[in-house]
C-alpha positions in Angstrom: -0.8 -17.6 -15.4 2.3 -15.1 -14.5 5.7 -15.2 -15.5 8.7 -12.5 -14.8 11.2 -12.6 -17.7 14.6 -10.2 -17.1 15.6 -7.4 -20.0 19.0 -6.7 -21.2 18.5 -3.7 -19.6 18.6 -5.7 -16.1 14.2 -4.4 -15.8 12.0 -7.3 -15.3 8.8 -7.8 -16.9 5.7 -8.8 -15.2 3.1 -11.3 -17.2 -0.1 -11.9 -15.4 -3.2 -12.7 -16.7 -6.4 -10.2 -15.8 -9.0 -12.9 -14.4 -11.8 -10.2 -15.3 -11.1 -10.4 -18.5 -9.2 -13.1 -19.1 -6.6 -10.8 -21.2 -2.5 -11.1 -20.6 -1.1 -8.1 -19.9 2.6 -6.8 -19.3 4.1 -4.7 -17.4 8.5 -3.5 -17.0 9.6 -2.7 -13.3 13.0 -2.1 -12.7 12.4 -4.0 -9.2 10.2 -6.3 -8.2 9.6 -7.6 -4.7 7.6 -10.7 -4.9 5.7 -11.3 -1.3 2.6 -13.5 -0.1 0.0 -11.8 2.7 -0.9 -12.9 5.7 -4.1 -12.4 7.6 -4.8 -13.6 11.3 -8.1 -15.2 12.3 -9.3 -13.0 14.6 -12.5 -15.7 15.3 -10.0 -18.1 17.1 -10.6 -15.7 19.8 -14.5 -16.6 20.4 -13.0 -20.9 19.7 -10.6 -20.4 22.8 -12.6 -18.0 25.3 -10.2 -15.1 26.8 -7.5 -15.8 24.7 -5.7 -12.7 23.9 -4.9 -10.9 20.5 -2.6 -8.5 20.1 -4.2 -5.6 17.6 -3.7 -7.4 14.8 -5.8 -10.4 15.7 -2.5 -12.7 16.0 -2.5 -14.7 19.5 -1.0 -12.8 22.1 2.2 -14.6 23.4 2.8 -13.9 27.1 5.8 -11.5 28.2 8.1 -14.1 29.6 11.3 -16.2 28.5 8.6 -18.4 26.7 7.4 -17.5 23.4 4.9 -20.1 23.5 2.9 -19.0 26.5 -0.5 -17.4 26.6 -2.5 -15.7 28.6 -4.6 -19.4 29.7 -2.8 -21.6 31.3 -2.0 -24.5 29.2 -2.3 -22.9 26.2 0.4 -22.3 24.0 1.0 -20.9 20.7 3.5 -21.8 17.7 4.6 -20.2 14.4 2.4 -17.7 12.4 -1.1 -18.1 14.6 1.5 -15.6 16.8 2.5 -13.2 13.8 4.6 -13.5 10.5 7.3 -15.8 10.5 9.7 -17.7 9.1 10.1 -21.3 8.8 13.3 -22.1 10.8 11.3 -19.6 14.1 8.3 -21.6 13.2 10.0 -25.0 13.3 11.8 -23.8 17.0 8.4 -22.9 18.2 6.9 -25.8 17.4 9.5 -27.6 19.6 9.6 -25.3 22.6 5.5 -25.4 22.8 5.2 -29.4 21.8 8.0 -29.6 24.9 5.6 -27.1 26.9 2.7 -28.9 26.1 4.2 -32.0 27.4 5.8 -30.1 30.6 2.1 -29.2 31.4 0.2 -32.4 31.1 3.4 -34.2 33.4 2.5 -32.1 35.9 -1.3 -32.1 35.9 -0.1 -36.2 35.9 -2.5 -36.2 32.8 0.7 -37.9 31.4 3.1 -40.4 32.9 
C-alpha cells in the first residue's frame, strides 16, 4: 500500500507500508520524484552468441543511420533491450527494425 497526499503547505506526504514489518509509516518531502528502475539482462548475451553489450549490459546498437542494427547480421534490436526509453522511441523502433527485419529476409529470398 502507498499513497502521496499534498499539504497546505504545498509538501507532500509519502504513505508506504514497511513489508518487514508490516507497519505504515509516513514521511513529508517537499518534492518527490516518483521513477521505476530498469535493469538489462546481461545473459541475453550467452542466448545470442557475440552479441554486443554496451557496459551496461543493454544490446549494443551499431554506429550507423540505423538504430536497430547490431553487431550480427540480421539481428536487430528495439526499445529498452537497447537502454531506457520512452514509449513513442520504443514504438518508432519497433517499426524501423519490424521493417529491417523484413528488408533482411527479402533479400536472403527467405520471404517473397
Amino acid at each position: 500500500m502507498a499513497r502521496l497526499d499534498e499539504k497546505e503547505n504545498g509538501n507532500v506526504v509519502v504513505r508506504v507500508e514497511n513489508f518487514e514489518t508490516g507497519e505504515i509509516e509516513e514521511e513529508e518531502y517537499d518534492m518527490v520524484v516518483l521513477a521505476i528502475g530498469l535493469m538489462a539482462n546481461p545473459e541475453i548475451a550467452g542466448v545470442i552468441e557475440g552479441l554486443e553489450l554496451d557496459p551496461f549490459s543493454f544490446v549494443m546498437q551499431k554506429k550507423s543511420a540505423n538504430p536497430a542494427e547490431t553487431n550480427i547480421s540480421g539481428v536487430f534490436v528495439a526499445g529498452c533491450a537497447a537502454g531506457p526509453k520512452d514509449i513513442p522511441d520504443t514504438i518508432a523502433e519497433a517499426n524501423a527494425a519490424a521493417s529491417q527485419c523484413m528488408a533482411y529476409l527479402a533479400a536472403q529470398e527467405v520471404v517473397q
